[in-house]
C-alpha positions in Angstrom: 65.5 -26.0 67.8 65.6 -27.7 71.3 67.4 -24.6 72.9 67.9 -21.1 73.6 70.5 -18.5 74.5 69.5 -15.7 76.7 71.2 -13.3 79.2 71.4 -12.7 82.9 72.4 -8.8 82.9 72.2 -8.7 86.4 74.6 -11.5 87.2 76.9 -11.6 83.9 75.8 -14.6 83.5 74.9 -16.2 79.6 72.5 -18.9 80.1 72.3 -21.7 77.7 69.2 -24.3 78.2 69.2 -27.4 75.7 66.5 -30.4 76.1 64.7 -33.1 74.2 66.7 -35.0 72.0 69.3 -32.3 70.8 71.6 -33.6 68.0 75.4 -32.9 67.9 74.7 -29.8 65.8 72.2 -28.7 68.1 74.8 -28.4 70.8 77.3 -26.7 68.4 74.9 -24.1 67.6 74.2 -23.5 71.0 77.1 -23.2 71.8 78.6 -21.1 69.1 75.6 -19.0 70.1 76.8 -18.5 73.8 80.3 -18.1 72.9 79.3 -14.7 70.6 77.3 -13.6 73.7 80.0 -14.1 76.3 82.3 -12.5 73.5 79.6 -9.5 72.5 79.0 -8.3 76.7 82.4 -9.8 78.1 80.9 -12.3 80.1 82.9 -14.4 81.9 80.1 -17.3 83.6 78.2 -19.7 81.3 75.6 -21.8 82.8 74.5 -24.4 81.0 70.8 -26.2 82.1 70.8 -29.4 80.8 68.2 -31.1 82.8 65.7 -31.8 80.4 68.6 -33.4 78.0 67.9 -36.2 76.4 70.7 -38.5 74.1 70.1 -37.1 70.8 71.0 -38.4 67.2 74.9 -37.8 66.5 75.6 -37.4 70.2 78.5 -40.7 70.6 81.0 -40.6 73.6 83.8 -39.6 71.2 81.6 -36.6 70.1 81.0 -35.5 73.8 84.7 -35.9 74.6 85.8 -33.8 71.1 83.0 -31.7 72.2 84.7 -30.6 75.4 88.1 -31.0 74.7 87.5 -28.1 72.1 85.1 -26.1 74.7 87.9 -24.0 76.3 90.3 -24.3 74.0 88.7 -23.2 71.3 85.8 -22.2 71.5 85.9 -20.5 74.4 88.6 -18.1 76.5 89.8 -20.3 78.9 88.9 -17.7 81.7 85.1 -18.8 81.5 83.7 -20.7 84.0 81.5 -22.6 83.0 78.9 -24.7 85.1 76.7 -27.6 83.9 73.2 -28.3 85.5 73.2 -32.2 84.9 70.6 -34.4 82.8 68.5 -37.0 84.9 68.7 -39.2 81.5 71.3 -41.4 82.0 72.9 -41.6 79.0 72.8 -37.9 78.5 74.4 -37.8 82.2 77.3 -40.3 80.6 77.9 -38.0 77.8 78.2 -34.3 79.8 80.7 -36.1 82.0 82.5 -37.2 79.0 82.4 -33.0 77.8 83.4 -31.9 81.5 86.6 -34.6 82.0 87.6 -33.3 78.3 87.4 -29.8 79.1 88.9 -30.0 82.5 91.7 -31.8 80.9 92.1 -28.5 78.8 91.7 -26.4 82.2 88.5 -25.5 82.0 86.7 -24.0 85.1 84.1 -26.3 84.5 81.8 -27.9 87.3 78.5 -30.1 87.4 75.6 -29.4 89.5 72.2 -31.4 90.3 70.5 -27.8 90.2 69.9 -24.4 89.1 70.6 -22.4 92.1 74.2 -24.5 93.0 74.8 -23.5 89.4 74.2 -19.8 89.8 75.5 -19.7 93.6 79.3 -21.1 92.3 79.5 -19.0 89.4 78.7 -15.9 91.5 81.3 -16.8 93.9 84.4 -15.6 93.7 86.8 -17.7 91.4 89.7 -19.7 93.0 
């Protein structure tokens, strides 16, 4: 299982790490997993750290793309803001843009970061 789900009490934050060569179901368990924690404490900030991502098996552009246009729609309120921490692996780096333009599309608070602590610092800002 190339991720985990675990929770920033302190900051309401749900973090979500995925790496290696995650397949498409790998990223819909994950995040079904973060979207019963964000429902479970009433979190409103997901971050996502994808920077040891790697394109797994299953994961097309049209995936990524479905992937995100269903993120905020459906998945998750559309209240959640949600920031990525970007993949240095190219082709996983093509695919999370694909998720974020879908899910923007949707309006989605969604944003991309090249770290951790740009990540954390915009979710704790103030939304607007």
């Amino acid at each position: 299982m190339p991720y985990e789900v675990t929770v920033d009490e302190v900051n309401e934050i749900i973090l979500v790490r995925v790496w290696d060569f995650a397949t498409h179901n790998d990223h819909l368990n994950a995040r079904s997993a973060a979207a019963k924690m964000c429902d479970k404490r009433q979190f409103k900030n997901l971050l996502i750290d994808l920077k040891d991502l790697k394109t797994g098996k299953g994961v097309t552009m049209m995936s990524s793309f479905r992937f995100g246009e269903t993120l905020t729609k459906e998945v998750l309120p559309v209240d959640t803001r949600i920031a990525h921490v970007m993949p240095s692996d190219s082709d996983a780096h093509r695919a999370v843009l694909y998720a974020t333009n879908a899910a923007k599309k949707q309006g989605g608070a969604v944003k991309d970061f090249d770290t951790l602590e740009e990540a954390c610092q915009w979710l704790l800002s103030e939304p607007g």
